[in-house]
Structures are given as structure tokens and as C-alpha cells.
C-alpha positions as CSV (number, residue, x, y, z in Angstrom):
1,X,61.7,32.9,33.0
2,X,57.9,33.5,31.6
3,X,57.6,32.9,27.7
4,X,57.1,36.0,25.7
5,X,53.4,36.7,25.7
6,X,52.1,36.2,21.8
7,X,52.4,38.3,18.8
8,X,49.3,39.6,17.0
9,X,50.3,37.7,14.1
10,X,49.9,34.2,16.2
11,X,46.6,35.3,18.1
12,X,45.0,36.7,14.6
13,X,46.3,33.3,13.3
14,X,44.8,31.1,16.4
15,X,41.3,33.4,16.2
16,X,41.1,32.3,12.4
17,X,42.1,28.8,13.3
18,X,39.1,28.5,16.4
19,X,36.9,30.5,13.6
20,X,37.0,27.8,11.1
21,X,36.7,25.1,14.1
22,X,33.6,26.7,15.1
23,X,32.2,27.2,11.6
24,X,32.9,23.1,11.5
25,X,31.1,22.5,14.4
26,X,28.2,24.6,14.3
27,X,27.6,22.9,10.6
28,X,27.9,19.1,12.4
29,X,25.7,20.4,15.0
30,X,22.6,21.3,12.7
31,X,23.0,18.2,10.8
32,X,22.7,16.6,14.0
33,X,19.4,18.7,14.9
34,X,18.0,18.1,11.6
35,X,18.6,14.1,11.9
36,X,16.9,13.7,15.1
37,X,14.1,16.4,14.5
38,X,13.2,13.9,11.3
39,X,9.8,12.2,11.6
40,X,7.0,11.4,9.5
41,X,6.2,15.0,8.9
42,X,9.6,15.9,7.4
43,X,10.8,12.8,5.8
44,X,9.8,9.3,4.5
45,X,9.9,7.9,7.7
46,X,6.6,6.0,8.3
47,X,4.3,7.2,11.3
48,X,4.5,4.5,13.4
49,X,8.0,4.7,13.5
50,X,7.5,8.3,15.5
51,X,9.0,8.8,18.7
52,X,7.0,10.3,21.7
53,X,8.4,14.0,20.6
54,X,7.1,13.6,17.1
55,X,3.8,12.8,18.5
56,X,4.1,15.7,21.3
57,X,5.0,18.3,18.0
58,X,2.1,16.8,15.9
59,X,0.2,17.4,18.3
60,X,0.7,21.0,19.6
61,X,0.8,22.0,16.1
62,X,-3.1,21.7,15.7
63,X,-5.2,24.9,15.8
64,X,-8.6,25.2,16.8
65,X,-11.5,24.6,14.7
66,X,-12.4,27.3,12.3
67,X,-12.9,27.9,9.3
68,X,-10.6,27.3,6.7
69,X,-9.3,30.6,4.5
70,X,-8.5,29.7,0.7
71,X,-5.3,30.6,-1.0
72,X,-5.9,34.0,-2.1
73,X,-6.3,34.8,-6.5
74,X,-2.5,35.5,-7.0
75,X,-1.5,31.7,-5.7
76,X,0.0,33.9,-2.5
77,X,-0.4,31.3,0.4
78,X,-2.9,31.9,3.2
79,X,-3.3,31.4,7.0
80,X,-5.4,28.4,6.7
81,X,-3.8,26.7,3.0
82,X,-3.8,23.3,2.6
83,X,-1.4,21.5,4.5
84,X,0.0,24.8,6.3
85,X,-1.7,25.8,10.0
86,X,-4.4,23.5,9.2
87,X,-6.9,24.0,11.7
88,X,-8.3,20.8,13.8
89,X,-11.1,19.3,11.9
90,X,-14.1,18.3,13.4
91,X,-15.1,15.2,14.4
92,X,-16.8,12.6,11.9
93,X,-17.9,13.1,8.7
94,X,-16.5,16.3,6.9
95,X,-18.3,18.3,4.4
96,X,-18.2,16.9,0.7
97,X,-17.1,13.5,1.7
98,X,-19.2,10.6,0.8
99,X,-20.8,8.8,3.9
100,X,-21.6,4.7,4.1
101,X,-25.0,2.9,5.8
102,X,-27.7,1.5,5.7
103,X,-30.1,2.2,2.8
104,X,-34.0,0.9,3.1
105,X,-34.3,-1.9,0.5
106,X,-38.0,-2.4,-1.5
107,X,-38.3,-5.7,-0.8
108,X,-37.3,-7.3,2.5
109,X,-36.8,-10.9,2.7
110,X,-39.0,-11.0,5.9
111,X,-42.4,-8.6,6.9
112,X,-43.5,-9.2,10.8
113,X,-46.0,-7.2,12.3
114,X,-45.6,-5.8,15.7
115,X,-49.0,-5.2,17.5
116,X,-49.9,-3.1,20.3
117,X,-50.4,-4.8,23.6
118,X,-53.5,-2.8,24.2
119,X,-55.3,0.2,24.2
120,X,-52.6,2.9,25.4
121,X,-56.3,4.7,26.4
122,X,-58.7,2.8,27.8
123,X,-56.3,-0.7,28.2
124,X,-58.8,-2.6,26.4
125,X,-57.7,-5.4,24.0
126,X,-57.1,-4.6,20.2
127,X,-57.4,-7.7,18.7
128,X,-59.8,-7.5,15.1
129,X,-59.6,-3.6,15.5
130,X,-59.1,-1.9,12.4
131,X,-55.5,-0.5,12.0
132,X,-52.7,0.6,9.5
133,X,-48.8,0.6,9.7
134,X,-47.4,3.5,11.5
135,X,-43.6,3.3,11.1
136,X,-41.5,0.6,9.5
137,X,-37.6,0.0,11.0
138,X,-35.8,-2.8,8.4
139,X,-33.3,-4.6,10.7
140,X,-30.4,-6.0,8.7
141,X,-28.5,-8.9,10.5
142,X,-26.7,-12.0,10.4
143,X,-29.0,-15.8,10.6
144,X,-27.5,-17.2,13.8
145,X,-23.8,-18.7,14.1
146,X,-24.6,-22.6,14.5
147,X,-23.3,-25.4,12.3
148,X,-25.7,-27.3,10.1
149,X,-25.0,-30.6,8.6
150,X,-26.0,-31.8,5.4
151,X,-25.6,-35.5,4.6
152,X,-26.0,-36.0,0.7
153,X,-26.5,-39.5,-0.6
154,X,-25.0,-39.9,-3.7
155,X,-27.7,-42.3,-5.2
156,X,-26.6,-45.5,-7.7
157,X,-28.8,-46.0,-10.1
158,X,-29.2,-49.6,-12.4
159,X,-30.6,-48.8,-15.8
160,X,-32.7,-51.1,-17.6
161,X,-29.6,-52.0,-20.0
162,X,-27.6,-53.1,-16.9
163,X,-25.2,-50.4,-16.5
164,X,-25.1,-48.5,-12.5
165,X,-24.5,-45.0,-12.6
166,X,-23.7,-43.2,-9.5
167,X,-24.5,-39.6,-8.9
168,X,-21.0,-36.9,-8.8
169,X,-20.6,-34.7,-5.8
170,X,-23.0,-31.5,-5.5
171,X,-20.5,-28.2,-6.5
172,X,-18.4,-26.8,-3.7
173,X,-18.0,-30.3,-1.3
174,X,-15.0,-32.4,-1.8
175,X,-14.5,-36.2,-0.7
176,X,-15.5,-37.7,2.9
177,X,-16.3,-39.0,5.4
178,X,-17.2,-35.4,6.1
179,X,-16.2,-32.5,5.2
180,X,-16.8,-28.1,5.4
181,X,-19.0,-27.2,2.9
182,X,-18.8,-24.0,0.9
183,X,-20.1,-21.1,3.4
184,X,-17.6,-22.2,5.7
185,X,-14.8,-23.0,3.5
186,X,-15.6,-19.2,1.6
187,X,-15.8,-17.4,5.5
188,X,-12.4,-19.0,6.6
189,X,-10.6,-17.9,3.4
190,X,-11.5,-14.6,3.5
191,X,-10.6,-14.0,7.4
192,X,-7.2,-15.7,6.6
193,X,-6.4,-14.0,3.1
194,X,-6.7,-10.5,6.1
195,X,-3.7,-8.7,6.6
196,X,-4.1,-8.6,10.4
197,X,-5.3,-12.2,10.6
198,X,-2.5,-15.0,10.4
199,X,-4.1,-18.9,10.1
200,X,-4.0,-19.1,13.9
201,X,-6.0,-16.3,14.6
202,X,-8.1,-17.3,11.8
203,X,-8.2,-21.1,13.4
204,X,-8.9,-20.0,17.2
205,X,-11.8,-17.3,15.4
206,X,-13.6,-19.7,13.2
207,X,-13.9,-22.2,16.0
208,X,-15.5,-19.3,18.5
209,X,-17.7,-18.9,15.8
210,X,-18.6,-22.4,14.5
211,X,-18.7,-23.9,18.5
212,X,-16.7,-26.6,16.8
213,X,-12.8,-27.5,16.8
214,X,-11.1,-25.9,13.5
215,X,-8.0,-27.3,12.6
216,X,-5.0,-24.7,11.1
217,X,-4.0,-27.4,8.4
218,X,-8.2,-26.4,6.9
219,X,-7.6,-23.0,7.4
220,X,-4.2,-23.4,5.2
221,X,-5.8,-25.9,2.7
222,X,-8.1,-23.4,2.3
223,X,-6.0,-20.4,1.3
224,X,-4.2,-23.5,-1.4
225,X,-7.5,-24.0,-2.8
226,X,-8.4,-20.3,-3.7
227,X,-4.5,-19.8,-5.2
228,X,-4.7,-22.6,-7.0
229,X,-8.0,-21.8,-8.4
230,X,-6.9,-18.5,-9.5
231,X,-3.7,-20.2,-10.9
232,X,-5.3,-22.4,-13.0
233,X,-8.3,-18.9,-14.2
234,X,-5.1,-17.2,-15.2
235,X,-6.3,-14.6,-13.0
236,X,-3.0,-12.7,-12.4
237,X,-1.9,-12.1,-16.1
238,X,-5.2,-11.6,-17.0
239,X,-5.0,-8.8,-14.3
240,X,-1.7,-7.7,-15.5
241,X,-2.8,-7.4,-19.0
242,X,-5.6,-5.5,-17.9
243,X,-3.4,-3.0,-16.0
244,X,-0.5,-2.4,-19.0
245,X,-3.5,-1.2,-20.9
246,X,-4.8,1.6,-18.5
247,X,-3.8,5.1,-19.1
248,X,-2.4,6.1,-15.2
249,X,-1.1,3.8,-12.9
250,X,0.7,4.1,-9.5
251,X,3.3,1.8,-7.7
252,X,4.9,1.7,-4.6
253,X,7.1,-1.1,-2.5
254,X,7.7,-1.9,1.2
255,X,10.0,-4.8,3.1
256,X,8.4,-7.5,3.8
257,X,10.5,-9.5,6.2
258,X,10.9,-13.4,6.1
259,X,12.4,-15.9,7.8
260,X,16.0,-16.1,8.3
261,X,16.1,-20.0,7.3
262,X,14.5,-18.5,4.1
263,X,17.2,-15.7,3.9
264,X,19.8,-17.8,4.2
265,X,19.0,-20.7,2.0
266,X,21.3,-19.8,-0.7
267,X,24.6,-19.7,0.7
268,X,23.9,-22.5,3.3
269,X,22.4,-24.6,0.5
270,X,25.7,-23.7,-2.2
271,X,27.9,-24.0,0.9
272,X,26.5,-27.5,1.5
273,X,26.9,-28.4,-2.7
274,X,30.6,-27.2,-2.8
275,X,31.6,-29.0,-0.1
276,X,30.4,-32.3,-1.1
277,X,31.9,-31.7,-4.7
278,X,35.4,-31.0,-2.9
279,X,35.0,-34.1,-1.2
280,X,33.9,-36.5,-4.2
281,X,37.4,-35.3,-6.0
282,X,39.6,-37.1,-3.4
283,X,38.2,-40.4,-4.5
284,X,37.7,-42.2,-7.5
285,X,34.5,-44.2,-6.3
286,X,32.3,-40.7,-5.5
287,X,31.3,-39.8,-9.4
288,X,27.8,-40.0,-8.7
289,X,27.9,-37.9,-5.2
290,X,29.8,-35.3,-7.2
291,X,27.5,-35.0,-10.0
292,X,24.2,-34.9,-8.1
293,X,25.8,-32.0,-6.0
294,X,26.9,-30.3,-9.3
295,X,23.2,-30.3,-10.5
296,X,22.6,-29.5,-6.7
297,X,24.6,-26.2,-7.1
298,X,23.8,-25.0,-10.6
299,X,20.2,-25.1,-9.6
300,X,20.5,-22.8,-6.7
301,X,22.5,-21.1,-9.2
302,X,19.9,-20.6,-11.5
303,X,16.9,-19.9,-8.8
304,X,19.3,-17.0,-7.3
305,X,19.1,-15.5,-11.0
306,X,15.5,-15.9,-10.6
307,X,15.1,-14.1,-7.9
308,X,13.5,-17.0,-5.9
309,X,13.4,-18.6,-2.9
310,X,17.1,-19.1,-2.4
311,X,17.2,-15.6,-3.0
312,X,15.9,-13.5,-0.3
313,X,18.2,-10.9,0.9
314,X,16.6,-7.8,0.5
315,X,12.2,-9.3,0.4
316,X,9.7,-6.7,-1.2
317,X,6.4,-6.1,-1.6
318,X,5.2,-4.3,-4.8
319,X,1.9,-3.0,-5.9
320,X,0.8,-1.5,-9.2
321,X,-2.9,-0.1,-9.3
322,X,-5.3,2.4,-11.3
323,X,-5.6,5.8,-9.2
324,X,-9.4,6.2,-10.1
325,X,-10.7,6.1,-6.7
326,X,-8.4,9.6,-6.4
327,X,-9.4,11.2,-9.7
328,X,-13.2,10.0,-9.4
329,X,-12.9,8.1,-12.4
330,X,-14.3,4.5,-11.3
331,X,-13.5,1.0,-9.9
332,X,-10.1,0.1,-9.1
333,X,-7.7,-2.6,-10.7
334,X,-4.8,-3.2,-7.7
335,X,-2.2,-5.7,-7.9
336,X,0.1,-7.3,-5.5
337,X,3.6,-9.3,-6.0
338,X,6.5,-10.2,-4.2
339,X,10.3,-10.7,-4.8
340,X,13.5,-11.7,-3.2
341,X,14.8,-8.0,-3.4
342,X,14.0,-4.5,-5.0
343,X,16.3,-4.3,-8.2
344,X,15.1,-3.5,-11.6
345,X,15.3,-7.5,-12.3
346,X,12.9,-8.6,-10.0
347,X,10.6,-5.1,-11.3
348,X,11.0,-6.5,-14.7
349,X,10.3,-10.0,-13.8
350,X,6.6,-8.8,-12.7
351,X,6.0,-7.9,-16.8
352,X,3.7,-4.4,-15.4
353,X,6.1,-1.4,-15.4
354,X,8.5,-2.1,-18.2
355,X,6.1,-2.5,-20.5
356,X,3.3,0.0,-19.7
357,X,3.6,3.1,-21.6
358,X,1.0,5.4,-20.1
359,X,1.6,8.0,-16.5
360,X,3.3,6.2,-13.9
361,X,2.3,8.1,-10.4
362,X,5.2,7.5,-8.0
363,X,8.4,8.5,-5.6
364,X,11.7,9.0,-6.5
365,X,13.2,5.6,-5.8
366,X,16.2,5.2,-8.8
367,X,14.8,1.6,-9.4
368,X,12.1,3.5,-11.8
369,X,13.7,6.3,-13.8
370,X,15.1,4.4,-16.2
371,X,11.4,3.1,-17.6
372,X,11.1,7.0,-18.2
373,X,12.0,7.5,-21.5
374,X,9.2,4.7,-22.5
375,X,6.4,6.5,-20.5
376,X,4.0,8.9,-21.8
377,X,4.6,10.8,-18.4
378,X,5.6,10.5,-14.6
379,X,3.9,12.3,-11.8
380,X,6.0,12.8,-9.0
381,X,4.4,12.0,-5.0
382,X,4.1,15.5,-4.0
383,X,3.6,14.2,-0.3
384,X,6.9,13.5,-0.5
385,X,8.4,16.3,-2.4
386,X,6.9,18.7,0.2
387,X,7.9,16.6,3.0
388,X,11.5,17.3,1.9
389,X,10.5,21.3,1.7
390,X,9.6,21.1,5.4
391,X,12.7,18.9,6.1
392,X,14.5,21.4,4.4
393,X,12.7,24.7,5.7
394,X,13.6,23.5,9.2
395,X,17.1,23.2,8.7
396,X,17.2,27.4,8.9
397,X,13.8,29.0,9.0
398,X,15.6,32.3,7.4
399,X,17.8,30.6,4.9
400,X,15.5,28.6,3.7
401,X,12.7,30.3,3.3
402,X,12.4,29.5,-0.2
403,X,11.8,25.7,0.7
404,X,8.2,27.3,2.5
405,X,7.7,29.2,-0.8
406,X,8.0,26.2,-3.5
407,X,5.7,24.0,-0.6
408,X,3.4,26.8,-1.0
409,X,3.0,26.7,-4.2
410,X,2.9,23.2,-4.3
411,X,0.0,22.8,-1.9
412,X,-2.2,26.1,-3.7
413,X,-1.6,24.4,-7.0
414,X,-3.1,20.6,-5.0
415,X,-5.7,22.4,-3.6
416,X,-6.8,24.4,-7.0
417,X,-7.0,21.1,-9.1
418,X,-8.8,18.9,-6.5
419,X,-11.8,21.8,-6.3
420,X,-11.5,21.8,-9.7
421,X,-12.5,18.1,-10.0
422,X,-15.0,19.2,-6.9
423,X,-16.8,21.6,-9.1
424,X,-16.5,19.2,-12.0
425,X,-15.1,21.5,-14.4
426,X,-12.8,20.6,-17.2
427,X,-9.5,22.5,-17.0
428,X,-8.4,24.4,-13.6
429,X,-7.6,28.0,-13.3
430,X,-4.7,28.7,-15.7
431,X,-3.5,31.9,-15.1
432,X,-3.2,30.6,-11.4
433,X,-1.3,27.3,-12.5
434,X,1.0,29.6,-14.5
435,X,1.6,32.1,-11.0
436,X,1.8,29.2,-8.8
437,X,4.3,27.6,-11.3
438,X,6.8,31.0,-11.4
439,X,6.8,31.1,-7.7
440,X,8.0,27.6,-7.8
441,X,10.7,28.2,-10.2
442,X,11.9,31.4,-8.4
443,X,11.7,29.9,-5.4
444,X,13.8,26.6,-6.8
445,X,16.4,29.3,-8.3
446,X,16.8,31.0,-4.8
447,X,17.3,27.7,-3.1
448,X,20.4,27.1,-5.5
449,X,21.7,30.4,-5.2
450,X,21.7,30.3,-1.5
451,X,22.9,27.3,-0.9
452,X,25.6,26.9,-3.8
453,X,28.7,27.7,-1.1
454,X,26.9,26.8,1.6
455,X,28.8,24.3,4.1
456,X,28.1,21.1,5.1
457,X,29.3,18.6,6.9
458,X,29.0,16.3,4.1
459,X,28.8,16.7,0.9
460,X,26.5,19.2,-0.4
461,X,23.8,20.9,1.7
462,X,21.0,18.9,1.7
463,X,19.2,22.4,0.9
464,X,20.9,22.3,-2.7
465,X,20.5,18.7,-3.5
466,X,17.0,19.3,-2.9
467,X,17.1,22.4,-5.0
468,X,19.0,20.7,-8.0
469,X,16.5,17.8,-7.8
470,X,13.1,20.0,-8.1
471,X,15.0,21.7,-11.3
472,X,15.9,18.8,-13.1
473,X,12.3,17.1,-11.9
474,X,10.3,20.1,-12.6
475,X,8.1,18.9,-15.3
476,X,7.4,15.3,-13.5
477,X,6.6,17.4,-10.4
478,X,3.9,19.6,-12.3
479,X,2.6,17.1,-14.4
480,X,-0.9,16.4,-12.7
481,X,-1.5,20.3,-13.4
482,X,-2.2,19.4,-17.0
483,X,-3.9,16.2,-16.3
484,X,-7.3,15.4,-14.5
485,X,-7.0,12.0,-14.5
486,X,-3.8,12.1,-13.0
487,X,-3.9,12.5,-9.1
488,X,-1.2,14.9,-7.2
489,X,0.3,12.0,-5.0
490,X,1.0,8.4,-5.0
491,X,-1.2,7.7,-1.6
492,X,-3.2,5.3,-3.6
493,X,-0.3,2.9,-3.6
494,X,1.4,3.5,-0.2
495,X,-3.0,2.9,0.8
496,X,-3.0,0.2,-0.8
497,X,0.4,-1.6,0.2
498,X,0.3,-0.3,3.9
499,X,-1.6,-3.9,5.1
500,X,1.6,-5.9,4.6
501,X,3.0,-3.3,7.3
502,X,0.1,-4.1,9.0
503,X,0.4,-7.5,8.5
504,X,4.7,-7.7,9.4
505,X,3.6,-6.1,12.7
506,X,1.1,-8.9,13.6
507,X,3.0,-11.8,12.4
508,X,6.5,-10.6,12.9
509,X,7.6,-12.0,9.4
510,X,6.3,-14.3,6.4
511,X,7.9,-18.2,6.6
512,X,8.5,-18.1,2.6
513,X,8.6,-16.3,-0.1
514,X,6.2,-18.4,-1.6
515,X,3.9,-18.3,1.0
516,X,4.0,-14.6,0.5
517,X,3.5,-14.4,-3.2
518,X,0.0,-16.5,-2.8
519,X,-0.6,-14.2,-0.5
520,X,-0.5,-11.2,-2.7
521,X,-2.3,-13.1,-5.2
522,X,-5.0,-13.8,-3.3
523,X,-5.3,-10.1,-2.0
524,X,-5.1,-8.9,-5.9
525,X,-8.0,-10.7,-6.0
526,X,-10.2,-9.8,-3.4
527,X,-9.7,-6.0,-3.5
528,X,-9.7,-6.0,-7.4
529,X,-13.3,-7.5,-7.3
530,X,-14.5,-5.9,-4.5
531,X,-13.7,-2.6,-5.9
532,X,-15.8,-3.8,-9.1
533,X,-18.5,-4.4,-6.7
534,X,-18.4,-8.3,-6.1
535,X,-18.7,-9.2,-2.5
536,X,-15.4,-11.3,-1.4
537,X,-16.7,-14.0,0.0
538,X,-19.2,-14.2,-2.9
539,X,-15.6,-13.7,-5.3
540,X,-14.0,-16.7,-3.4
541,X,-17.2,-19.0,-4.1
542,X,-17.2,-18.0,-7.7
543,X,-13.1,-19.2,-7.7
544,X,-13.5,-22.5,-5.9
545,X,-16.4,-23.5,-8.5
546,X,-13.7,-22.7,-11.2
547,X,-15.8,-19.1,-12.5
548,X,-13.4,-16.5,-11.0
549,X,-14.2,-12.4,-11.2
550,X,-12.2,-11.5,-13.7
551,X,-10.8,-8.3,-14.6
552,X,-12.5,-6.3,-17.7
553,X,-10.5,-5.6,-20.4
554,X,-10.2,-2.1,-21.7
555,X,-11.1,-2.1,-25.7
């Protein structure tokens, strides 16, 4: 006997049933869209982590070359807007930026005339024939690559009282038989302090160079030298008190991966300390093995709390620098540190951030709100905040339009304040700020609204999050509006830190953390001075005759 077929009350109850199943799936479906659409475009994913599909969408979003329309008077966006269907630039230089080369000097070390063979008329010779200089070409090159040794004699010398004195060593050589002098001592350390240079490349170049067998224990004495130098100049907190001073600063971090002996130092090492303890209490004649591993284990202990080398788990690279290059406000001051992880200890430890008290530029990583409330001000990365709009705008082109409305504004209010600086005027175009600001806030308010009950798979939709966050963050976001000096994004510091990406992909990993911290010593030193205009390789000559570039001070 067949079953009864079903009531309406069961199949309305089974279509409800398969309608909220669907409902459950189709949300878990466009989170899963959204998390494999995300690339460097939409999120903080770095570029070179893009897949091949990224790179396909990057690129077949490019427009031809054109010309490039201007957000129109009402702040409403354009075809051509700043960061919105960009049109393809053109190759090379663009218009406004400013170009590097050669520049004629007055006074060339060198003047060699270059006479005619002959007569280009009748082929007769030219030699005592009157004549003046028709075109001049100054050639600026290098002296040729060849070693050239120097023996000094250190003289002894009796005086007439009967005492010998004996001459010191010239400046820049150190003790013999024989040894590099400075030029090649300065040209080694500056290849090896290089981000995409490790000593063995350094090792293998210099002795291309030289024609002459370069050991890697030089090239690594070398790099010694110049920290130590710097170590005893006080260079770093002389560069740190320099940048708690300055009125804007930016900051930024990236992992810097090291060694897994390093990473695991701690627990082998404490491991290895309560071991031997537990086995000096089962006899009476081990007091001394106990104590020494006692002392053994409060001193890992104690560097753990440091943050040092037996404390590696999580390795990061900071950087803290001034943001003039991006305001057009002068030389740069950037620093460089490293720690064992990226917690507000180790930040804190650095003695930069918690106690500067002017605009900090930077992202939205927690380890920095709570210095807040002692700023004068935080600028928010834009880059990032509309990288989240796209993210966001993608999720449901209609739903979320109002993500493409706040980006809007964002990029009109970018683009207004860097031709303001362009056309060196003081203050931008308020009655635009103030448009491009309510279309912001409206457009914030809608994404709220709209996405209040909205489902998600989990949690909140990431629509509303963003929302919230732009709300509570709105005065950090606009900030740079009121400020000149104060630049839009924090691309100064992700710039500036982006070698020791560089630098993990070409040596795979640092061997210590102290290794790494000279490292960004050295680096603070070299960009900081050539930013000021002293050549490197000139800084690292002044350092290893004990006068260092220094940072000015600011009054």
C-alpha cells in the first residue's frame, strides 16, 4: 500500500525548510568567492603573493592611454578619478615628476682635446692650424677596477735624548702583514649592508671585481666594524631622539623570518636547564650542577622577558620615519629595528612610538591604538582603507554600492590635496573637503543600514564591520584633509620596509636575531645620510674613522 501523498502543511513546511538551506548556502558560497577573489587590489595581501588570475584581472583592467578627466566641482567622481578606470600611463617619465642624470659640472677633473684627423675638404693635415672648440661631451666614469698596493713603512725614529719613537698607523688601515685598505673595506660594506646582497654574493662580487680571492669572514668583519662604529657614535639613539622630536612620523612592520635553531632556543635551552635541575635533586653530591642550571634557567627566563634571542617566535621588522619626501617638506630621518615578536612590549622597548607625541601615519594594526590618546593625531593608510571598499564593493556590486561611494570620496578628497601641494597653495578647496566629507558619511550610514540584518556565514557581514569601523575612525581617516604636512597613506613606510621582503626572498631567512638587528642599524644609517645628501660609501668612511653622519637635531 503507497503512503499518503503529503499535506500542504508538510510541503509549505519542507519549502521553508530547503529556503533557509539555500539562504545558508548561497551566504557560504559568496564568502567563498570573496576569499579566493582577494588579492593585492582588495586586501593587504602583498603583490607578489598574487596568483596568475590576479595578474590576468590587473591586467585586463587597464584602459588605453588618454587623457585623464578630473573629479568634477561637486566632489561627484569621474570616468578617469584617481584610482578608478585609470587609464594606462605612458611609458617613462610622467608629467610633473622630477627626472635624475647627468648634469654638466664647471670644472672637470680632466680636459683632453680631440683633433681632427685631417682636412674633411681637401685631406690635408691640420696640425698648427688655427682652431676653436666646437662641442664639449663630459664623460663621467669609474678609474679602472685593479688593485693597488700600498706598503707604508712605519719609520722609528731615535731622538737626540735617546728615546725611539715609532710612527702609528695612517687612518683607515688596521694591523698586518697586509691588509684591505679603506676604498675596499668602504665598497664591500656597502654591497653587503644591500638588501638583495647576502655576504656570499657580496664575497663572489667583490672578488670579480678586485681579480683577487675575497674571503666571507672580511666581508663579515666588515659589516662588525661599521655596527660597532655606530655603537660606540651613539648613532641609533641619537637618531631616535631626533625622530621623537619631529612633528609627523610613519611606521610600519613585516616578518622577518629566522632560523628555526634561533626560534627554538628557548624551550630547548629551558628544557635542557630543568632537566639537569631534576636530576641534581636525586643526589646529594650534584649542588653545584643544580645551581649553575638554576642561573642557567632564570637567565633564559629573563632574556624571553627581553624579548631577545631566546625569544623568537613571532620575528619583526619595524621602521619609524619622517614622511617629508611625500609632503615635499625635505630630507628624510628613517629608522630600522628588529624584535622577537610584534607585541606592544617589544614596540615599547624601541623607546620611538610611546613616547612621540606628534601625527603618527599608519594601518590599523591593534598593536598601535592604545598610544592614541598621547598623540596629537593619527592618519589612517587610506591605501588600505579603500582597499577594503573594493573588497567590500565586490562582495555585491548592488548592495554595496555605497563601499564605491565612500572610495570615491576618498580618492577625490587624495587627489584635491596632492594638487593642492602641486600648485603650492596653502589650504585646499574647502567647500569641496566639506562635500566630499558628507558623501562619506552618508555613504558610511548606508553601509550600516544595509547591512545591519544582513546574513553571514560568520559573524557579521564583513560589509558592516567595515561600515562600523570607518564611523568610529572617521576623524583618523580625514585627518590629512586639515594637514599639509601630513600625507594621505602610509606608503613611506611599507617603501621603506619592503627591502627586508626583498631581502627574505633572497636569503630565505636571517641566522639571528642579532645578526638582524645590526642589520637594521646599519641600513638606518645609510638611507638616513643618504637622504641628507652624504654619499654611503663616503658615510661608511666617515664611521670607520670614528666621525659618523649624524642626525640634526630639530631646535
Amino acid at each position: 500500500m503507497s503512503e499518503p501523498p503529503p499535506s500542504y502543511a508538510e510541503l509549505a513546511a519542507l519549502v521553508a525548510e530547503q529556503a533557509v538551506l539555500i539562504e545558508a548556502l548561497r551566504v557560504e558560497l559568496e564568502a567563498l568567492r570573496r576569499q579566493v577573489g582577494r588579492d593585492s587590489s582588495n586586501s593587504s595581501q602583498p603583490p607578489s603573493a598574487d596568483g596568475l588570475a590576479a595578474k590576468a584581472k590587473a591586467k585586463a583592467g587597464k584602459h588605453p592611454a588618454g587623457p585623464q578627466p578630473q573629479p568634477s566641482s561637486d566632489g561627484q567622481p569621474s570616468a578617469g578619478e584617481p584610482g578608478r578606470n585609470r587609464p594606462k600611463r605612458r611609458q617613462g617619465g610622467q608629467r610633473g615628476h622630477r627626472g635624475s642624470g647627468l648634469a654638466p659640472v664647471a670644472t672637470p677633473d680632466r680636459r683632453q682635446p680631440v683633433e681632427p684627423p685631417g682636412c674633411g675638404g681637401c685631406g690635408g693635415g691640420l696640425a698648427g692650424a688655427p682652431g676653436t672648440v666646437a662641442s664639449r661631451i663630459q664623460v663621467f666614469d669609474l678609474p679602472t677596477f685593479s688593485m693597488a698596493v700600498t706598503e707604508y713603512q712605519m719609520m722609528r725614529r731615535r731622538c737626540g735624548c735617546g728615546h725611539a719613537t715609532t710612527a702609528n698607523l695612517p687612518a683607515g688601515v688596521r694591523g698586518g702583514p697586509t691588509c684591505y685598505g679603506p676604498n675596499v673595506t668602504a665598497a664591500a660594506t656597502l654591497l653587503a649592508s644591500q638588501d638583495v646582497l647576502g655576504i656570499e654574493r657580496t664575497t663572489d662580487l667583490m672578488s670579480t671585481l678586485l681579480g683577487v680571492a675575497v674571503s666571507t669572514g672580511f666581508i663579515s668583519s666588515c659589516l662588525t666594524r661599521l655596527d660597532d662604529a655606530l655603537t660606540t657614535a651613539g648613532f641609533e639613539e641619537t637618531l631616535k631622539t631626533a625622530l621623537r622630536a619631529q612633528d609627523v612620523l610613519g611606521t610600519d612592520e613585516t616578518p622577518a623570518p629566522l632560523t628555526a635553531a634561533t626560534t627554538t632556543a628557548a624551550a630547548t635551552t629551558t628544557a635542557a636547564a630543568a632537566t639537569t635541575t631534576a636530576a641534581a635533586t636525586t643526589t646529594a653530591t650534584a649542588t653545584t650542577t643544580a645551581t649553575a642550571a638554576a642561573t642557567t634557567a632564570a637567565t633564559t627566563t629573563s632574556a624571553a622577558a627581553a624579548g631577545g634571542e631566546s625569544d623568537c617566535h613571532n620575528p619583526h621588522v619595524y621602521t619609524v620615519r619622517t614622511m617629508r619626501a611625500y609632503t615635499g617638506g625635505g630630507p628624510d630621518l628613517v629608522w630600522y629595528g628588529a624584535a622577537g615578536d610584534r607585541t606592544k612590549t617589544s614596540i615599547n622597548a624601541f623607546g620611538i612610538v610611546n613616547e612621540f607625541r606628534g601625527v603618527l601615519v599608519r594601518d590599523d594594526y591593534g598593536g598601535y591604538t592604545s598610544y592614541d590618546t598621547d598623540l596629537a593625531g593619527v592618519q589612517q593608510c587610506l591605501a588600505h582603507m579603500i582597499r577594503y571598499l573594493d573588497d567590500a564593493h565586490a562582495i555585491d556590486t548592488d548592495a554595496q554600492a555605497w563601499a564605491r561611494q565612500v572610495a570615491d570620496a576618498l580618492r577625490a578628497a587624495i587627489h584635491e590635496i596632492n594638487t593642492t601641494r602641486a600648485d603650492d597653495q596653502a589650504t585646499p578647496d574647502a567647500d569641496l573637503i566639506t562635500r566630499l566629507r558628507r558623501r562619506y558619511d552618508n555613504g558610511v550610514a548606508v553601509g550600516i543600514s544595509t547591512n545591519l540584518s544582513r546574513p553571514w556565514h560568520n559573524g557579521n557581514h564583513p560589509g558592516l564591520q567595515l561600515a562600523r569601523r570607518l564611523k568610529r575612525k572617521a576623524e583618523q581617516v580625514w585627518l590629512f584633509t586639515t594637514r599639509l604636512d601630513v600625507p594621505p597613506t602610509n606608503n613611506g613606510s611599507e617603501s621603506a620596509i619592503r627591502g627586508f621582503k626583498l631581502a627574505a626572498k633572497v636569503q630565505g631567512c636571517w641566522r639571528t636575531l642579532a645578526t638582524l638587528q645590526r642589520h637594521c642599524r646599519i641600513r638606518s644609517y645609510l638611507i638616513s645620510a643618504r637622504n641628507h645628501g652624504r654619499r654611503p660609501i663616503d658615510a661608511i668612511r666617515d664611521a670607520l674613522t670614528a666621525n659618523p653622519w649624524m642626525p640634526p637635531q630639530t631646535a
